[in-house]
LUMVOTOR-642977 format. One record per residue (C-alpha): z, x, y. Coordinates in steps of 0.2 Angstrom, whole numbers, padded with zeros to 4 digits. Example, Ala and Ser with C-alpha at 12.3 -4.5 7.8 and 13.67 -1.06 7.14 Angstrom:
<pts>
+-------+-------+-------+
:    zz :    xx :    yy :
+-------+-------+-------+
:  0039 :  0062 : -0022 :
:  0036 :  0068 : -0005 :
+-------+-------+-------+
</pts>
This chain:
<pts>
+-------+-------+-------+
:    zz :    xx :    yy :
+-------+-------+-------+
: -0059 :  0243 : -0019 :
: -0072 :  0230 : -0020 :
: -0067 :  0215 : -0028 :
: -0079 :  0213 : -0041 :
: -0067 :  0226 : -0048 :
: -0054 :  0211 : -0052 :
: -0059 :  0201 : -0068 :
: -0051 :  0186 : -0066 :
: -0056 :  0184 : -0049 :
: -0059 :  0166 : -0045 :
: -0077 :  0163 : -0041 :
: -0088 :  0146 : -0042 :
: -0105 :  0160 : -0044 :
: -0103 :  0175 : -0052 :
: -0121 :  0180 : -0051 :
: -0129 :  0194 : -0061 :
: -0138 :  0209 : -0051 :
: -0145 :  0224 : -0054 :
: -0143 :  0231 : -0036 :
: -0154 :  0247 : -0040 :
: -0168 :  0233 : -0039 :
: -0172 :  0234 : -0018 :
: -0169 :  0222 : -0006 :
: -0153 :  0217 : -0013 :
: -0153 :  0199 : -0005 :
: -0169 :  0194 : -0013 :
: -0161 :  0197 : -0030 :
: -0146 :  0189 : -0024 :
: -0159 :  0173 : -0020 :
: -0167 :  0176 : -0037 :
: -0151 :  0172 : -0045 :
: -0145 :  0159 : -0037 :
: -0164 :  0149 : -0040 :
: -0163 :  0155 : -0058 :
: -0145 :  0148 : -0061 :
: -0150 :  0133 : -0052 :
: -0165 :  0131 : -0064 :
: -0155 :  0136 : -0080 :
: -0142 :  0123 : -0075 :
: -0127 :  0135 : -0073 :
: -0127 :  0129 : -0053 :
: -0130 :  0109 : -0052 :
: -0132 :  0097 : -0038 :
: -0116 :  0097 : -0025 :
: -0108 :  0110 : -0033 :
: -0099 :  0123 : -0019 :
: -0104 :  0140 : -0018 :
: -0091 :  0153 : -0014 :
: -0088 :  0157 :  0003 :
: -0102 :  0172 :  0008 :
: -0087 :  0184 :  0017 :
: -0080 :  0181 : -0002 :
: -0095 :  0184 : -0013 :
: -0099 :  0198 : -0002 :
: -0084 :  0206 : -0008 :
: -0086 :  0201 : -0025 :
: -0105 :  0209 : -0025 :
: -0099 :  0225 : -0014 :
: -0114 :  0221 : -0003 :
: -0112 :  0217 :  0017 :
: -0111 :  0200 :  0023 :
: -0127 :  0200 :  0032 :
: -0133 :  0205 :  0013 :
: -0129 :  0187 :  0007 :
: -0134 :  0177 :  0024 :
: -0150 :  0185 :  0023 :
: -0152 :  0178 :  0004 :
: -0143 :  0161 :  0008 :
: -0157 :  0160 :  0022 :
: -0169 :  0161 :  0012 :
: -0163 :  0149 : -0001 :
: -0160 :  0134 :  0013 :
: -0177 :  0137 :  0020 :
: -0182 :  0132 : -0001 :
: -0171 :  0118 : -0001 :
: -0159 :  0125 : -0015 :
: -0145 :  0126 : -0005 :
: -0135 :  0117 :  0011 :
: -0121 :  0122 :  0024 :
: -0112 :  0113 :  0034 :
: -0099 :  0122 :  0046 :
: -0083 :  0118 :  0040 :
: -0088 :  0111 :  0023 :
: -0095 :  0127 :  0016 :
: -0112 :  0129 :  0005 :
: -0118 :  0118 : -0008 :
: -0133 :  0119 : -0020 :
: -0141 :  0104 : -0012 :
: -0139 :  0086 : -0019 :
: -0159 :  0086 : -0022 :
: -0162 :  0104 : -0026 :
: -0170 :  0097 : -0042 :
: -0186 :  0090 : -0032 :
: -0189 :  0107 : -0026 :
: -0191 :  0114 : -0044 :
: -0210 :  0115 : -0049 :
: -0217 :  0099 : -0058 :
: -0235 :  0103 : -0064 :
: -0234 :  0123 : -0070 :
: -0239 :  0123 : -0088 :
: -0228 :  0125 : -0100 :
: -0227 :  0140 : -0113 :
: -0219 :  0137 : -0126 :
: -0230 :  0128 : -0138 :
: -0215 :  0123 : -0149 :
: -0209 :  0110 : -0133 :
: -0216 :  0092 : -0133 :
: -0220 :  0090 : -0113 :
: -0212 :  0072 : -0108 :
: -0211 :  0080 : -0090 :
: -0226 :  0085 : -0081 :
: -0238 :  0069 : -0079 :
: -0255 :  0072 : -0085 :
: -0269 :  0061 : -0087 :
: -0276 :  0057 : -0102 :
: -0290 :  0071 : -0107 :
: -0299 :  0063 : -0121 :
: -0310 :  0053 : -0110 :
: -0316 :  0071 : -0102 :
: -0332 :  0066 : -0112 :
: -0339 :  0054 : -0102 :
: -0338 :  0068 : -0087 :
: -0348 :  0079 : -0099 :
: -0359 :  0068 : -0102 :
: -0362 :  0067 : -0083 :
: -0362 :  0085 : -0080 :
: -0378 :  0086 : -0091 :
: -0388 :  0072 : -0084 :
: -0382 :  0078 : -0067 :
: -0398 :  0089 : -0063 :
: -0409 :  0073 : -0069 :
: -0401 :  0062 : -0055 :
: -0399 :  0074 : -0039 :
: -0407 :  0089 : -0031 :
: -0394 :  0101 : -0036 :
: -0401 :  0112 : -0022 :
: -0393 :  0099 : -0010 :
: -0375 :  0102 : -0018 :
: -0373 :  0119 : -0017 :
: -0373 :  0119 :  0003 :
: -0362 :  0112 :  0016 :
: -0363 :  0096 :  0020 :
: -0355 :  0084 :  0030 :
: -0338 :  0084 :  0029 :
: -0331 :  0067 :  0028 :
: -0344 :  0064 :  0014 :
: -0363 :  0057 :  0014 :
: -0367 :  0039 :  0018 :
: -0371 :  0037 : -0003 :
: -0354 :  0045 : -0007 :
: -0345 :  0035 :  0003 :
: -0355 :  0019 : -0002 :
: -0350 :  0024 : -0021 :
: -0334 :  0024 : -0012 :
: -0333 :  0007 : -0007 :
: -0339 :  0000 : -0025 :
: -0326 :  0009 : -0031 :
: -0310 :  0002 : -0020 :
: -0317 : -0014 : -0020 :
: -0313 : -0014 : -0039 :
: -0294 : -0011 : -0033 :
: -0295 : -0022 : -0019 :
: -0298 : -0013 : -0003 :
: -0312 : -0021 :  0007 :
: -0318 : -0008 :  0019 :
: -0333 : -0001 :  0027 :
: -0341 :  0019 :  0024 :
: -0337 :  0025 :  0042 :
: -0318 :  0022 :  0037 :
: -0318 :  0032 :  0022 :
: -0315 :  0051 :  0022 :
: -0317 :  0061 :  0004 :
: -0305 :  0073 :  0003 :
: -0299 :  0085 : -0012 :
: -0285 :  0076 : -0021 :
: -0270 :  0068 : -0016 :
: -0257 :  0082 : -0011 :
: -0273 :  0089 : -0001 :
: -0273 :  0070 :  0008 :
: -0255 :  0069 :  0010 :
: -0257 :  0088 :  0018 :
: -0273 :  0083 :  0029 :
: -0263 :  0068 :  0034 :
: -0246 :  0075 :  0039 :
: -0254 :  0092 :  0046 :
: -0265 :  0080 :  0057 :
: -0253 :  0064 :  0062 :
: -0236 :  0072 :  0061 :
: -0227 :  0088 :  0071 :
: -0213 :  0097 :  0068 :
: -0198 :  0084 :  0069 :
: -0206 :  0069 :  0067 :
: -0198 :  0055 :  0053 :
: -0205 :  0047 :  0039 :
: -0196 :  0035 :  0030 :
: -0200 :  0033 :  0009 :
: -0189 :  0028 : -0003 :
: -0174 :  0039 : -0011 :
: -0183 :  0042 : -0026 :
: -0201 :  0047 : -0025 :
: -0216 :  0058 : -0029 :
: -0212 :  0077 : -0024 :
: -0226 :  0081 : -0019 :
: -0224 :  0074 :  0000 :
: -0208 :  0082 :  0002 :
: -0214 :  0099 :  0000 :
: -0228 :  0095 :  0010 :
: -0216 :  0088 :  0023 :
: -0203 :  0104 :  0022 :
: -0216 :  0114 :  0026 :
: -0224 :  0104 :  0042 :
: -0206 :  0104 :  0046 :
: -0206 :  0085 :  0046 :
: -0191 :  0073 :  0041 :
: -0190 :  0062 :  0026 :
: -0177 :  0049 :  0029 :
: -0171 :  0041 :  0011 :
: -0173 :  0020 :  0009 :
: -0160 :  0014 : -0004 :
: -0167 :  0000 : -0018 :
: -0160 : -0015 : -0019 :
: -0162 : -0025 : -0036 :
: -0180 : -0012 : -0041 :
: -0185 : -0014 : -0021 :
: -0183 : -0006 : -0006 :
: -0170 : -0011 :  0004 :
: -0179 : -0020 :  0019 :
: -0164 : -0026 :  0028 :
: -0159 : -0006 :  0026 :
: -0176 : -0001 :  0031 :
: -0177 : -0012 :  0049 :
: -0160 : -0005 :  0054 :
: -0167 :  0012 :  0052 :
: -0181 :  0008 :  0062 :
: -0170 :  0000 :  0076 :
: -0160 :  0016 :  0076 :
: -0170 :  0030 :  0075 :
: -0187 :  0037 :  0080 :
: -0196 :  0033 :  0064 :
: -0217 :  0039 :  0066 :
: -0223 :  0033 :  0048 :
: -0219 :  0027 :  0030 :
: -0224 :  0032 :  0013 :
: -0225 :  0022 : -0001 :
: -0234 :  0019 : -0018 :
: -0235 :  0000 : -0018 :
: -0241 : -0001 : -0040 :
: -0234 :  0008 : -0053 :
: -0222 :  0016 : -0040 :
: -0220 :  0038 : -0044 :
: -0207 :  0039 : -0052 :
: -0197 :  0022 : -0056 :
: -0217 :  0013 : -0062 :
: -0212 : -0001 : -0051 :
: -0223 : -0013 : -0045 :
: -0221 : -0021 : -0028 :
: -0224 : -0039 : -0027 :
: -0234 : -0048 : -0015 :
: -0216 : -0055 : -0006 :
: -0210 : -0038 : -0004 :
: -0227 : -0029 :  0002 :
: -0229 : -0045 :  0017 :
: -0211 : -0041 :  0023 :
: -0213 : -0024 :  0021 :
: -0230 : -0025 :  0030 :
: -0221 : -0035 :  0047 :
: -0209 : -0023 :  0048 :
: -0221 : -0007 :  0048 :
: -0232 : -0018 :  0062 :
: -0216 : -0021 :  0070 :
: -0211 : -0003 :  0074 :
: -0230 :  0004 :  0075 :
: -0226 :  0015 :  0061 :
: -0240 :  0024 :  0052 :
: -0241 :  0018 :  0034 :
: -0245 :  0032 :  0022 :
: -0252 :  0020 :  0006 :
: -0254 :  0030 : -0012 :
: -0263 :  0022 : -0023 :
: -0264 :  0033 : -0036 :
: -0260 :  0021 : -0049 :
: -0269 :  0006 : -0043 :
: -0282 :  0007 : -0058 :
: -0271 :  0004 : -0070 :
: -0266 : -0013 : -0064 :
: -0270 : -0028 : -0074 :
: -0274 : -0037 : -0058 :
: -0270 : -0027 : -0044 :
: -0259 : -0035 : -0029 :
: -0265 : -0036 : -0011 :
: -0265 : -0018 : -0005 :
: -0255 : -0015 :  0012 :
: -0270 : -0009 :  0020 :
: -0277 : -0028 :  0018 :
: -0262 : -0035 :  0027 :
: -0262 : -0021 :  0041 :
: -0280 : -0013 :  0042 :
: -0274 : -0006 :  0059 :
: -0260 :  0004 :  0054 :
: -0262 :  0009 :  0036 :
: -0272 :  0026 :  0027 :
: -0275 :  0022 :  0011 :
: -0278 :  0036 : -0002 :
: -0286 :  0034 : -0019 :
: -0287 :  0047 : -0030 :
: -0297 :  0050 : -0045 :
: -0289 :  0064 : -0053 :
: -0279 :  0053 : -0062 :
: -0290 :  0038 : -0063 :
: -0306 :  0049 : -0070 :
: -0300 :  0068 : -0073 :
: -0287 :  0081 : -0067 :
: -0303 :  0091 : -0065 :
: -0311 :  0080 : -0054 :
: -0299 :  0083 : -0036 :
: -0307 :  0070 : -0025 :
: -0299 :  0056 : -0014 :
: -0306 :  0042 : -0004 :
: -0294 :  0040 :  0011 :
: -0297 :  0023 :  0019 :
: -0292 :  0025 :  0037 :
: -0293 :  0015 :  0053 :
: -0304 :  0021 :  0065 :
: -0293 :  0026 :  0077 :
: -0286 :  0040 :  0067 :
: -0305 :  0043 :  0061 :
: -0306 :  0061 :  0070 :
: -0288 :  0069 :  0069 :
: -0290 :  0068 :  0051 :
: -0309 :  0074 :  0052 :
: -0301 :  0091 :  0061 :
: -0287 :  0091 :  0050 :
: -0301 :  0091 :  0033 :
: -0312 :  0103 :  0046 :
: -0297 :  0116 :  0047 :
: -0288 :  0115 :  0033 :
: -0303 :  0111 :  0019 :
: -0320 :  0115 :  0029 :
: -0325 :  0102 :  0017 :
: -0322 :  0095 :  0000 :
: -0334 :  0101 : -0014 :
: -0350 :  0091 : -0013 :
: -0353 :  0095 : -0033 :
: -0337 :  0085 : -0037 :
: -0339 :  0074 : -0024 :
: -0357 :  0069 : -0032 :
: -0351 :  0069 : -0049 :
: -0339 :  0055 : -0044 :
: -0351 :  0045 : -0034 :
: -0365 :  0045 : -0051 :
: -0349 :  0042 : -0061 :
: -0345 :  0025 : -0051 :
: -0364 :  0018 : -0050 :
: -0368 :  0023 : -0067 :
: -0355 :  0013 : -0075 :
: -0346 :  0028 : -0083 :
: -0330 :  0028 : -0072 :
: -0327 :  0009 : -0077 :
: -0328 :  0015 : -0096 :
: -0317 :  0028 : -0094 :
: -0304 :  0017 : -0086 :
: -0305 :  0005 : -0099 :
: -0303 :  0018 : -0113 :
: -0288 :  0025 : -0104 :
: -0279 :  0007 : -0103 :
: -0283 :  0007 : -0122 :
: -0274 :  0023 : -0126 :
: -0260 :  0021 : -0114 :
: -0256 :  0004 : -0122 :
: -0256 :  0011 : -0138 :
: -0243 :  0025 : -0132 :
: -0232 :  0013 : -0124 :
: -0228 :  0004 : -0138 :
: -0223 :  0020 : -0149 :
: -0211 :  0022 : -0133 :
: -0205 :  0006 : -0134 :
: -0203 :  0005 : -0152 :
: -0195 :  0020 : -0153 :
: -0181 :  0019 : -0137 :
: -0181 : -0002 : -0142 :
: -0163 : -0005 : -0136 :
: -0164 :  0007 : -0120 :
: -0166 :  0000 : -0103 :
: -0186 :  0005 : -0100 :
: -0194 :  0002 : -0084 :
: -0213 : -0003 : -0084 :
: -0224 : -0009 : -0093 :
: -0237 : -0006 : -0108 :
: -0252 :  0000 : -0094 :
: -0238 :  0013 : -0085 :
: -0243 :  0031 : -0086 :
: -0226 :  0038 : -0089 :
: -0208 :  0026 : -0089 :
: -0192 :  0028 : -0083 :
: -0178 :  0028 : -0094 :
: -0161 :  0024 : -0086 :
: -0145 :  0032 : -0095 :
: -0129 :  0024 : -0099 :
: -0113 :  0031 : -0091 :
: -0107 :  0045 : -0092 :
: -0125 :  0053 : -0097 :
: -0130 :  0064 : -0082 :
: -0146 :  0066 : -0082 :
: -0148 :  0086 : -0075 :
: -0137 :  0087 : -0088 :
: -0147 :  0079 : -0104 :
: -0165 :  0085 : -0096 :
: -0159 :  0105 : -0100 :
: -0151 :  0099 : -0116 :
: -0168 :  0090 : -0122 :
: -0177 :  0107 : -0117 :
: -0167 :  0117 : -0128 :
: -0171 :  0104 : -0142 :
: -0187 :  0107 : -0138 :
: -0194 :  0092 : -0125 :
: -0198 :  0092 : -0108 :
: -0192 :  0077 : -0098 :
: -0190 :  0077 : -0078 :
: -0173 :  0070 : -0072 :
: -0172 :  0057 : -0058 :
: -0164 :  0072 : -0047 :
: -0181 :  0079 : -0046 :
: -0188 :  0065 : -0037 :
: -0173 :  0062 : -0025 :
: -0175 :  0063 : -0008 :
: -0158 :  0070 :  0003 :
: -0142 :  0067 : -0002 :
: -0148 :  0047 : -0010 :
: -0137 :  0038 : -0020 :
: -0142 :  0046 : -0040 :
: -0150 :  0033 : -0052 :
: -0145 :  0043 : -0067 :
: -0165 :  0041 : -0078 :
: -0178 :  0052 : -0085 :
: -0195 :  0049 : -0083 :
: -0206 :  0050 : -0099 :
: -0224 :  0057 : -0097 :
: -0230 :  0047 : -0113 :
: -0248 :  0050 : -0108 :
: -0245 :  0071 : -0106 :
: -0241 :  0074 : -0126 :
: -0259 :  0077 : -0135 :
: -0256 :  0068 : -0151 :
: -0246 :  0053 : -0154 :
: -0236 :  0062 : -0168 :
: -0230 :  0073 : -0154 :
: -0227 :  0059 : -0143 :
: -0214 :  0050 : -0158 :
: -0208 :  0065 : -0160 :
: -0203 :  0069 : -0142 :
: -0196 :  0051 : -0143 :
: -0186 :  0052 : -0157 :
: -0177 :  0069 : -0152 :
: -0174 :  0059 : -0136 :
: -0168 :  0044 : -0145 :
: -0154 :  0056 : -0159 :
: -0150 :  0065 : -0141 :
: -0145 :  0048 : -0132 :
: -0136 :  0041 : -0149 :
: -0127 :  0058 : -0149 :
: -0120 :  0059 : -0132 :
: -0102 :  0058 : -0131 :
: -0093 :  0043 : -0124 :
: -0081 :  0051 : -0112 :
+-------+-------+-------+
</pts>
C-alpha cells in the first residue's frame, strides 16, 4: 500500500500531481518551483527524504532524483549527503525579475524599469534619423566592435561619467546582460571564481550558473564590502575576477566612496584579478566618483549601458576594456552577437552629439527626484537607503519582518516589491529589505499608492 494512502503522514512537501500528465518528474519539478514561487516552500526549508516522498507519490525513486536534478541544475534546491535537501538559501535570485506583470490591478514596486516619458526625445530622433545618415549604410553589417564615429560618440559620452578612454578600447555591445555574457563566455571557463558582493544584480549569477562559473559571496561591513574579508578570500583561493557596481550599487543603491574604491582597486592589482565594473547607474550621480577603471586601466572592463540611461529600447553598451583583452571579447561579440544592431547603435551615437541624450538625462533626474520624495514622505520613519537621484531604494525591515514573507503578502494586496533573497548570492548572511522600483509605477498616484499599502502593511505586522 503506497503511503500517500496514510493521511496524516508526516511530510515537509506534500506536492499536488496529476500523474496522468507524462513524464511524471517534470510535474514533480513543476511543483516544487510553483510552491517555491507561491511561498508554501521558503529558503532553508528541508525537503522530505526522496526514498520517502517517493512512497508518499507512489512513483520510483529515480522518478524524484530525476526531478530533484533538474531542480539543482535551476538553483531551487541543494543536497548535501548526510544533511538531506533544502530549497536553496538563495532560491529567490533564481526567480524572474523583469517578466511583465499581468494583472493590471498590481502596482509594480519590483521589476526596475526606466522612466518611459522621456521616449520622446527618441522619437524625435527616429524621425530626423534619415536626414542625418545614409540609412542604406545601417541596414548592413558592419564592423563589429562599432565604427570609428560610434565609438567617438562613445567617448563624449563616458567622459561625461568620468572614463577617460581612447576608441580602439571601446567595444559596443547590445546591453548589459549581453556584456556581462560576452565577458564571462570569453574571459571565464567552467570553474573559474568571481568574487561580488552577497547581495547583488541577478543578472550575473544566471549568466554565471550557466557558464558554470563560481560566484564567491563578500559580506558588507557598515554599507561596504568587507575588504579585510575580501583579501583573505583572495589569499585562499583561486579568485580569476570581481564584479561590482561602484554608484548607486543593484540592489542596496549604495555609493562607494573614493576611500573604499582606492583600497579596493589595490587589492584587485594585488591578486591580478579581472574587474568586471557595471556602471549602469553612473548617470545619475550628481557628481560621479573616480571610476575603477581610472585607478586600474590595466585590469578593469567597464560597461555603460544606455538602456537605462536613455531607453529600455535602446540595448546598447560601451564596454571600455584594456587592450589586452581587446580580441577575446571581439570573438566572444563575433560568436555569440555577430554584431550589435548598427540602427540602435547609430541612433545612440546622433543621440549623444546632438545634445538629446543630455536632455533626456536631465529630465529623468527631474522626475526621479520628484518620486523620491513621495517615497520618502510616505515611508518617513523607515530606514531608506539612497538618495532623491536613486532609481529604486532599499527599504530595510524591522525584526521579526521576513521579508520572502511580506513581498508575497504585499502581492496579494496587490504591490509588487522584490525581497533581498532575490539578490542573494549563496548561502549569505540575509539583510532582511525590499527594494522599491519607485521609477517603474507609471503615475505618481500609483506610486503613493503602492507606498502607502506598504506603509499599512509594515505598521500592521505583528510584533512577535
Amino acid at each position: 500500500m503506497p503511503v500517500n494512502s496514510f493521511e496524516n503522514y508526516p511530510m515537509s512537501w506534500r506536492p499536488k500531481l496529476n500523474k496522468e500528465k507524462k513524464p511524471v518528474y517534470l510535474s514533480i519539478a513543476a511543483a516544487l518551483e510553483k510552491d517555491i514561487g507561491a511561498g508554501i516552500l521558503c529558503p532553508n526549508d528541508k525537503l522530505p527524504p526522496q526514498r520517502e516522498l517517493a512512497d508518499y507519490l507512489d512513483v520510483n525513486l529515480s522518478t524524484i532524483t530525476r526531478a530533484f536534478k533538474l531542480c539543482e541544475a535551476k538553483g531551487l534546491i541543494s543536497g548535501t549527503i548526510g544533511r538531506g535537501t533544502y530549497v536553496a538559501s538563495d532560491v529567490s535570485a533564481n526567480l524572474p525579475m523583469l517578466h511583465e506583470i499581468e494583472d493590471f490591478n498590481c502596482i509594480n514596486l519590483g521589476a526596475s524599469h526606466p522612466l518611459y516619458q522621456q521616449n520622446k526625445y527618441i522619437t524625435q530622433m527616429l524621425k530626423r534619423l534619415p536626414s542625418k545618415v545614409n540609412i542604406d549604410n545601417i541596414l548592413k553589417y558592419t564592423d563589429i566592435s562599432g565604427s570609428l564615429p560610434q565609438k567617438e560618440s562613445a567617448c563624449q559620452w563616458l567622459k561625461m561619467l568620468g572614463i577617460h578612454t581612447k576608441p580602439e578600447n571601446i567595444l559596443i555591445t547590445s546591453g548589459l546582460q549581453n556584456s556581462l555574457t560576452v565577458v564571462l563566455a570569453s574571459l571565464f571557463h567552467y570553474g573559474d571564481k568571481i568574487v561580488t558582493n552577497s547581495l547583488t544584480y541577478p543578472g550575473i549569477k544566471n549568466i554565471a550558473n550557466m557558464l558554470g562559473i563560481i560566484l564567491v559571496p563578500i559580506p558588507y561591513l557598515d554599507k561596504q564590502m568587507d575588504l579585510k574579508y575580501l583579501e583573505q578570500v583572495c589569499r585562499t583561493e583561486r579568485i580569476k575576477g570581481i564584479y561590482v557596481i561602484p554608484d548607486f550599487h543593484n540592489p542596496t543603491t549604495v555609493t562607494m566612496d573614493i576611500n573604499e574604491r582606492s583600497q579596493l582597486s589595490s587589492i584587485i592589482e594585488k591578486y591580478a584579478l579581472i574587474n568586471i565594473e557595471d556602471g549602469t547607474y553612473t548617470f545619475l550621480s550628481e557628481k560621479p566618483g573616480i571610476s575603477l577603471y581610472e585607478l586600474l586601466p590595466d585590469q578593469t572592463i567597464h560597461i555603460c549601458t544606455l538602456s537605462n540611461a536613455l531607453s529600455a529600447g535602446l540595448r546598447i553598451s560601451f564596454m571600455v576594456t584594456p587592450l589586452i583583452f581587446r580580441e577575446s571579447l571581439l570573438t566572444g561579440i563575433r560568436n555569440i552577437n555577430v554584431m550589435s544592431s548598427p540602427i540602435e547603435t547609430e541612433l545612440a551615437s546622433q543621440l549623444i552629439q546632438t545634445g538629446l541624450a543630455g536632455n533626456i538625462i536631465t529630465d529623468k533626474i527631474q522626475e526621479i527626484k520628484k518620486r523620491n520624495r513621495i517615497t520618502e514622505n510616505i515611508l518617513a520613519g523607515n530606514e531608506l537607503w539612497g538618495n532623491q537621484r536613486s532609481q529604486f531604494r532599499w527599504l530595510t525591515l524591522r525584526k521579526p519582518i521576513n521579508s520572502h514573507e511580506l513581498e508575497i503578502c504585499l502581492k496579494k494586496k496587490g504591490v509588487h516589491v522584490f525581497c533581498s533573497e532575490r539578490f542573494l548570492v549563496g548561502n549569505s548572511n540575509l539583510i532582511p529589505a525590499v527594494r522599491l522600483a519607485v521609477c517603474s509605477p507609471d503615475r505618481h498616484e500609483d506610486l503613493a499608492r503602492g507606498l502607502n499599502i506598504i506603509k499599512e502593511t509594515l505598521l500592521e505586522w505583528p510584533q512577535k
